[in-house]
C-alpha positions as CSV (number, residue, x, y, z in Angstrom):
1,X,95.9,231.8,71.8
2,X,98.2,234.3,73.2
3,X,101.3,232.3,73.4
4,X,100.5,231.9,70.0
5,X,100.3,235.3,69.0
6,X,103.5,235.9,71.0
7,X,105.2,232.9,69.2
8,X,104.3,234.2,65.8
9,X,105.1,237.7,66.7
10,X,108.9,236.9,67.9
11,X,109.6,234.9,64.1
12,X,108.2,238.0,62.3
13,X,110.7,239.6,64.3
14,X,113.6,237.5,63.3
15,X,112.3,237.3,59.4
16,X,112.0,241.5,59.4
17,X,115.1,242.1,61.4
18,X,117.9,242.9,59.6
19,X,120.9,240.7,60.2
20,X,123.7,242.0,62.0
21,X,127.5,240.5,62.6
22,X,129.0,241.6,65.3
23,X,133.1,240.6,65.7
24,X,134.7,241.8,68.5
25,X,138.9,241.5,69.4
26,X,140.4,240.5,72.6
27,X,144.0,241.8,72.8
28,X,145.5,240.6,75.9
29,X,149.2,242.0,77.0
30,X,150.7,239.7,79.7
31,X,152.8,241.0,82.3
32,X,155.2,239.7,84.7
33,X,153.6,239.9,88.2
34,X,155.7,241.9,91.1
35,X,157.4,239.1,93.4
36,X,155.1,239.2,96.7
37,X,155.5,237.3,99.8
38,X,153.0,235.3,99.5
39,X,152.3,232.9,96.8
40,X,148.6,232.4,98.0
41,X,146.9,234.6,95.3
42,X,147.6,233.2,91.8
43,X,145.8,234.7,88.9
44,X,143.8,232.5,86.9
45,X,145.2,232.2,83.4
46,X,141.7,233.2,81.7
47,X,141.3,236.6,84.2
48,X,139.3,238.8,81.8
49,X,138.2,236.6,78.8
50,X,136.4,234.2,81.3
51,X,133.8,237.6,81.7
52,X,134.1,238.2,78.3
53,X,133.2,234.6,77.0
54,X,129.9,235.2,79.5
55,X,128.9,238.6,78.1
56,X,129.4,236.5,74.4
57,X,126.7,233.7,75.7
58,X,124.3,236.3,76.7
59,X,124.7,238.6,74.2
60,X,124.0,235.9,71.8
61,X,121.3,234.6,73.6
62,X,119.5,237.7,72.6
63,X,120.5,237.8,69.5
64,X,118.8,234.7,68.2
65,X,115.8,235.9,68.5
66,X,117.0,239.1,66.4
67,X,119.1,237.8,63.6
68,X,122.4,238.9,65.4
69,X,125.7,237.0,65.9
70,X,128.6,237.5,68.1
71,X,132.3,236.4,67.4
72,X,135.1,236.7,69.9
73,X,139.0,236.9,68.6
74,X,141.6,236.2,71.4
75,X,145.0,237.6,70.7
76,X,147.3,237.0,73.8
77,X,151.1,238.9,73.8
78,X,153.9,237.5,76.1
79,X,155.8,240.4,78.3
80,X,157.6,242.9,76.9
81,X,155.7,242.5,73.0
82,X,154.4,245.2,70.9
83,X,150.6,245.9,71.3
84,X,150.5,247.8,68.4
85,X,151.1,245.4,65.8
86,X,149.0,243.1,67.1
87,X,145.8,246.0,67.3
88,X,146.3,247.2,64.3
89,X,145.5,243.1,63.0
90,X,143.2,243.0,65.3
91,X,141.3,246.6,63.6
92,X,141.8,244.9,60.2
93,X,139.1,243.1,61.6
94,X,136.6,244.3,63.7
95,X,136.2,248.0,65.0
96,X,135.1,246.5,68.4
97,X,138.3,246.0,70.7
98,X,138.4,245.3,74.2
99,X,142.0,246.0,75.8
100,X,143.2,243.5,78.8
101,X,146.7,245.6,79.5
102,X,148.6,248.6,81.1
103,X,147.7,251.9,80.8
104,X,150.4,253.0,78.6
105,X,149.8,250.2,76.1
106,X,145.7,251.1,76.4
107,X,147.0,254.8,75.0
108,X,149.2,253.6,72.3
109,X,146.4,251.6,70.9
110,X,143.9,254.3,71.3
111,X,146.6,256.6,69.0
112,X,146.8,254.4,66.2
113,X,145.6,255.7,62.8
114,X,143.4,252.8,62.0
115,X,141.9,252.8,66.1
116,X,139.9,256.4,64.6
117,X,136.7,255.7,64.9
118,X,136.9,252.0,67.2
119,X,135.2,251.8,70.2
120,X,137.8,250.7,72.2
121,X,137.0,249.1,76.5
122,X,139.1,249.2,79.0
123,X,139.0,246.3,81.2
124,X,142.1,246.8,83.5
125,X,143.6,250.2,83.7
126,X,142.4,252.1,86.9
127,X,144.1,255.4,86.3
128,X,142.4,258.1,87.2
129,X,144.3,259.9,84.0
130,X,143.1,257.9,81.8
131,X,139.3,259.5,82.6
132,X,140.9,263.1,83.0
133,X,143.7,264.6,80.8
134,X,144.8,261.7,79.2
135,X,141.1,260.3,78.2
136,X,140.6,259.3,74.6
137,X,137.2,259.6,72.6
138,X,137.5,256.2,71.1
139,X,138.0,254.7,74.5
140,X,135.2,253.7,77.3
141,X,136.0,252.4,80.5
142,X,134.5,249.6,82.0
143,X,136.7,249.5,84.6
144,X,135.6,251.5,87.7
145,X,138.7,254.5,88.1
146,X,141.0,254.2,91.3
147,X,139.3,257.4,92.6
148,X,136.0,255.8,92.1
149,X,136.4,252.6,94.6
150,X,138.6,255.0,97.5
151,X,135.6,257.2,97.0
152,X,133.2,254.4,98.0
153,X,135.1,253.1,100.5
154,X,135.7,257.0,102.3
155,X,131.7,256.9,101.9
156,X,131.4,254.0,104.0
157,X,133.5,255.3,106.8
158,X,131.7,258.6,106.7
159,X,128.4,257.0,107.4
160,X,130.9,254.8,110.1
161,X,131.8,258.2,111.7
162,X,135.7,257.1,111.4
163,X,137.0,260.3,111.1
164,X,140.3,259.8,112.5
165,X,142.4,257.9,109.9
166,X,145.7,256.0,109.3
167,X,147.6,255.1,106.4
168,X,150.6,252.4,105.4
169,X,151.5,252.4,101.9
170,X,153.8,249.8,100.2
171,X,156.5,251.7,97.6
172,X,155.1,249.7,94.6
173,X,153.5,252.1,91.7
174,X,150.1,250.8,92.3
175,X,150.4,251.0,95.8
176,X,151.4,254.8,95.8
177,X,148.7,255.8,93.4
178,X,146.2,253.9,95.7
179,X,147.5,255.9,98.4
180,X,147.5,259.1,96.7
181,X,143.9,258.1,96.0
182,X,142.8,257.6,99.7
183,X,143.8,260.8,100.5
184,X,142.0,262.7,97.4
185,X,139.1,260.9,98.9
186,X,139.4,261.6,102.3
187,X,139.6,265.2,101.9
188,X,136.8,265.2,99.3
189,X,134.6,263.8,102.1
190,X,136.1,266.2,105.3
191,X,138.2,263.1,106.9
192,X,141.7,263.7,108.4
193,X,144.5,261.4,107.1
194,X,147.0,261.8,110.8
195,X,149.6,259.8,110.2
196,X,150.9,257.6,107.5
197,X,154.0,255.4,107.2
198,X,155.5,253.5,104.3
199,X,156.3,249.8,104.7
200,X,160.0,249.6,103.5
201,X,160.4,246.0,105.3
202,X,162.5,243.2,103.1
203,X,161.9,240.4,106.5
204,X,160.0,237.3,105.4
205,X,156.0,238.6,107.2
206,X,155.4,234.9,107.5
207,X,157.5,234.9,110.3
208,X,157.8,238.1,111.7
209,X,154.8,240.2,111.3
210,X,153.8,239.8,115.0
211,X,157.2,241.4,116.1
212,X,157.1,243.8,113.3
213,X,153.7,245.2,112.6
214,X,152.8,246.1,116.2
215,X,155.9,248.0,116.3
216,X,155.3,250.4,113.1
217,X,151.5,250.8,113.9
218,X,152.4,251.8,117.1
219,X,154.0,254.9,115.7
220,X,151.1,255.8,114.0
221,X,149.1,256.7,117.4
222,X,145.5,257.1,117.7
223,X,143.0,256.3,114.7
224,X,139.8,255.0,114.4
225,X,140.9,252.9,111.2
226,X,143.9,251.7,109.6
227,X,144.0,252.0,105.4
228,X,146.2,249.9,103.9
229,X,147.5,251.0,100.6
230,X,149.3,247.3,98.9
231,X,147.5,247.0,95.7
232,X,150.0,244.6,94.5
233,X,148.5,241.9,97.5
234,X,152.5,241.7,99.1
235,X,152.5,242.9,102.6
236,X,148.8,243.7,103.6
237,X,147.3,240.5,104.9
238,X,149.9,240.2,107.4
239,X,148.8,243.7,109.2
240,X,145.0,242.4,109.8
241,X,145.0,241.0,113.4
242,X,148.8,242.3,114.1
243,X,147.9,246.0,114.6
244,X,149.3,247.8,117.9
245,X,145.4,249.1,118.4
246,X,142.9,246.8,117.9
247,X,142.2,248.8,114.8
248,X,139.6,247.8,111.5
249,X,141.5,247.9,108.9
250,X,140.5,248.8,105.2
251,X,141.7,249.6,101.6
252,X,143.7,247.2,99.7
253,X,142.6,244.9,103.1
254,X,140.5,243.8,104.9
255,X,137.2,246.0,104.1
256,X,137.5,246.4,100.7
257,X,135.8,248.4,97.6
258,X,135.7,246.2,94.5
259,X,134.6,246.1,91.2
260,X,133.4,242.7,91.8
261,X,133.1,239.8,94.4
262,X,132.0,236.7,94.7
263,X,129.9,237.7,97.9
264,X,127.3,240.0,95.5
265,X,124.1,237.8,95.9
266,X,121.5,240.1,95.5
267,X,119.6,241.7,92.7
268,X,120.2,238.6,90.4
269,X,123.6,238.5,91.0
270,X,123.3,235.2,92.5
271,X,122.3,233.9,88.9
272,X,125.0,235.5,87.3
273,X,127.3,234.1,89.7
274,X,126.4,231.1,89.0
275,X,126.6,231.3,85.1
276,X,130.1,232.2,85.4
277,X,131.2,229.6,87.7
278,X,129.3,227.0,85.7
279,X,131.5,228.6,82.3
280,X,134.7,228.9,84.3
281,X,134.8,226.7,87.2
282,X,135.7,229.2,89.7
283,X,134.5,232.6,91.0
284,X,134.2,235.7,89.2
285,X,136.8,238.4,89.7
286,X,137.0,242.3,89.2
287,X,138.4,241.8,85.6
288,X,136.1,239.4,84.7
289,X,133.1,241.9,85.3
290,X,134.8,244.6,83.7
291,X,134.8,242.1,80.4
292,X,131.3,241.4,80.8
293,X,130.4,244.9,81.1
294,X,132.3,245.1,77.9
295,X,130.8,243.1,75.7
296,X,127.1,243.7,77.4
297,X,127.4,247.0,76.0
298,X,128.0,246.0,72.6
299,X,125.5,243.8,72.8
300,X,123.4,246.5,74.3
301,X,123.5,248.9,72.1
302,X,123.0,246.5,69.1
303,X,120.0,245.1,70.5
304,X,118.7,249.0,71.4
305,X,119.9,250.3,67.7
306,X,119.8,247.1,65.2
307,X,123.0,248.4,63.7
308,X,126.4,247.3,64.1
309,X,128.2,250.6,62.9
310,X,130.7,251.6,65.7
311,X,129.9,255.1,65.3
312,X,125.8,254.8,65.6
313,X,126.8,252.7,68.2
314,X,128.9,255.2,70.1
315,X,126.4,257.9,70.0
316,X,123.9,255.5,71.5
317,X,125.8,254.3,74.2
318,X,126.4,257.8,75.4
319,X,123.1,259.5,74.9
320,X,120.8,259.3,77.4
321,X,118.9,256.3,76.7
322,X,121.4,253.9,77.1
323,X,121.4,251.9,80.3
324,X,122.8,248.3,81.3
325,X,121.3,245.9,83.7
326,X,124.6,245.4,86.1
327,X,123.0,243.3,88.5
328,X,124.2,245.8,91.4
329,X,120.8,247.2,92.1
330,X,120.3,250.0,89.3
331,X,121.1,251.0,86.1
332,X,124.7,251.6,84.7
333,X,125.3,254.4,82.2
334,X,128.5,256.0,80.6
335,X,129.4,259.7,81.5
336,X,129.4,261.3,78.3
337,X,132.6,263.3,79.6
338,X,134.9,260.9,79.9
339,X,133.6,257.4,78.5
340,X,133.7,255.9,82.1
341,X,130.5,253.5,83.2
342,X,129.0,254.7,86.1
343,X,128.1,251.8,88.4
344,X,127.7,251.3,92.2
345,X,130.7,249.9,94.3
346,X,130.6,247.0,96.3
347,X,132.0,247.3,100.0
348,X,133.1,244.1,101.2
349,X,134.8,241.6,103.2
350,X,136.0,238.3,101.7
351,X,132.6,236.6,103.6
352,X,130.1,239.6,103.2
353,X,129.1,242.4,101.4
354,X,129.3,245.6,103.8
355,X,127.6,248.1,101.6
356,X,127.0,249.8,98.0
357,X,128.6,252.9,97.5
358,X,127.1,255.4,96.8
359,X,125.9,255.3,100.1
360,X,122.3,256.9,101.7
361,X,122.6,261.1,102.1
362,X,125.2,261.2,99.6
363,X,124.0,263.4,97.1
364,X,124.7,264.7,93.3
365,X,122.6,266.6,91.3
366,X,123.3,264.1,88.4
367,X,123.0,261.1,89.8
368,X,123.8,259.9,93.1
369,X,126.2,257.3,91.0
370,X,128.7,260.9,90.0
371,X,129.5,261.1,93.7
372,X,132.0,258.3,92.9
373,X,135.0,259.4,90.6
374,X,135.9,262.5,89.1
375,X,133.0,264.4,88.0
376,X,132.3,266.5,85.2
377,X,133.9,269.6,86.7
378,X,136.8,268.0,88.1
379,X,137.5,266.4,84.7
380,X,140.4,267.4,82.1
381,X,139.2,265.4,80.0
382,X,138.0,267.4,76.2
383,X,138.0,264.3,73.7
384,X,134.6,263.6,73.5
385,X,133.3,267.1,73.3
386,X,131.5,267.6,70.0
């Protein structure tokens, strides 16, 4: 008799709800990868959408039972095109637009006339900026900040009691910011940054690194860990196992703090591990999880509010009775400040998971999750201030 009742209660629910479309854009701006030394770490072509397509199944999912559908658009520019021809299409259609592309072209989509009033997710620009000065109030962030994952990963060495601390930066962009990042963090959490170096070496690694490495990380003298600032994936690997000291080494390598990984197994993640790979056929990336996030929040916040009106849908995602199962052992919100999703941050290796930042004795009088990032405070950021 119950499972009657329970039957007959969820088609009521589908006949009374009120039918909602939701369409949502994927604008995708290819760029040309930085030549590396190794060509070990090729990007799989569907980085991003792969998480998306996910977050589509499952939103969907719970939308059959609500009288809600889900559409994804896929609109993929070679290097060097014009984003904002293709998002203001891409608005024509659907006020939902998720952004797979640099930070500059993130901003020149947000500016748009026809973007007022979008909620527009960023899936792949890490710039702190982007959450501070140069945040937009039609933009949310998926994507945990640069600051957020150094921040984790200074956490973890804290709790280590590896207070002593090295640095080698590559001379890439990302690599500097990383770097720059590091040391924010370290002095946020009371650790001393003694010596740094900047690898400036053109020699083939493959060959050489175990003349060369020992040498430059000799310089660096005594440290109880060696950061590693190569965002870019060129010089890094080839510093594990090489070092003058026998040294751990973290950052870009070695023990890393990620968005994602393959090696988060618990709190259901093991489920939605497999779900992707089962989609995709391989492992899901950082990216990937960002898109997810993405278009779970939609999703979300359609289910939570029965509407599909981007700006009802704003509010709610922001207030404080949104929340999103992440499967990384609580709740993930957005700070209202700056649009950016507070989530925990995996520590890992590429066979374990370490830890999940934030870490025990770490505290906030927020939540324990604003320990991570720049927090409210520390933020430039005015665009979503009523």
């Amino acid at each position: 008799m119950l499972r009657i009742t329970l039957c007959l209660f969820a088609i009521l629910a589908v006949e009374t709800a009120a039918a909602v479309e939701v369409h949502v854009q994927y604008l995708r701006q290819e760029i040309d990868a930085p030549p590396t030394l190794s060509n070990l770490d090729e990007e799989p072509d569907d980085l991003g959408l792969a998480g998306a397509r996910v977050g589509l199944n499952d939103n969907r999912t719970t939308g059959s039972f609500l009288g809600q559908t889900y559409e994804l658009g896929v609109t993929s520019l070679p290097p060097g095109s014009d984003i904002t021809e293709a998002a203001n299409e891409a608005l024509a259609k659907s006020r939902f637009l998720i952004i797979d592309a640099p930070a500059g072209d993130l901003l020149a989509v947000a500016d748009l006339p026809a973007a007022e009033g979008a909620l527009i997710f960023n899936i792949a620009a890490p710039e702190a900026r982007l959450r501070d000065a140069d945040c937009r109030g039609n933009v949310f962030h998926t994507l945990p900040s640069t600051s957020m994952r150094t921040d984790a990963l200074i956490q973890f060495l804290v709790r280590k009691r590896w207070d002593d601390l090295a640095l080698i930066a590559g001379m890439h962009p990302k690599d500097t910011e990383y770097a720059a990042a590091l040391k924010r963090s370290a002095t946020k959490f009371g650790l001393e940054m003694s010596a740094e170096r900047t690898w400036a070496y053109d020699a083939d690694m493959r060959r050489n690194a175990a003349q060369e490495v020992p040498l430059l990380t000799q310089e660096l003298g005594d440290h109880d860990v060696l950061l590693i600032a190569d965002e870019i994936g060129d010089f890094g690997r080839y510093v594990l196992y090489n070092t003058w000291e026998p040294r751990p080494v973290a950052g870009s390598e070695g023990l890393t703090a990620v968005t994602w990984s393959p090696v988060v197994e618990q709190w259901g993640a093991a489920q939605m591990q497999q779900r992707f790979e089962t989609s995709a056929g391989r492992s899901m990336r950082s990216k990937d999880y960002a898109a997810w996030a993405a278009i779970r929040t939609i999703g979300e916040a359609v289910t939570r509010t029965g509407s599909g009106e981007a700006a009802r849908l704003r509010d709610y995602i922001l207030s404080e009775k949104f929340e999103l199962a992440g499967f990384k052992g609580r709740p993930m919100t957005y700070r209202s400040w700056n649009g950016q999703l507070r989530q925990p941050i995996p520590i890992v290796h590429p066979r374990a998971l370490a830890a999940l930042a934030p870490l025990e004795g770490f505290m906030h009088q927020r939540t324990e999750l604003d320990t991570l990032g720049l927090d409210r405070p520390e933020s430039a950021c005015r665009a979503f201030e009523d």
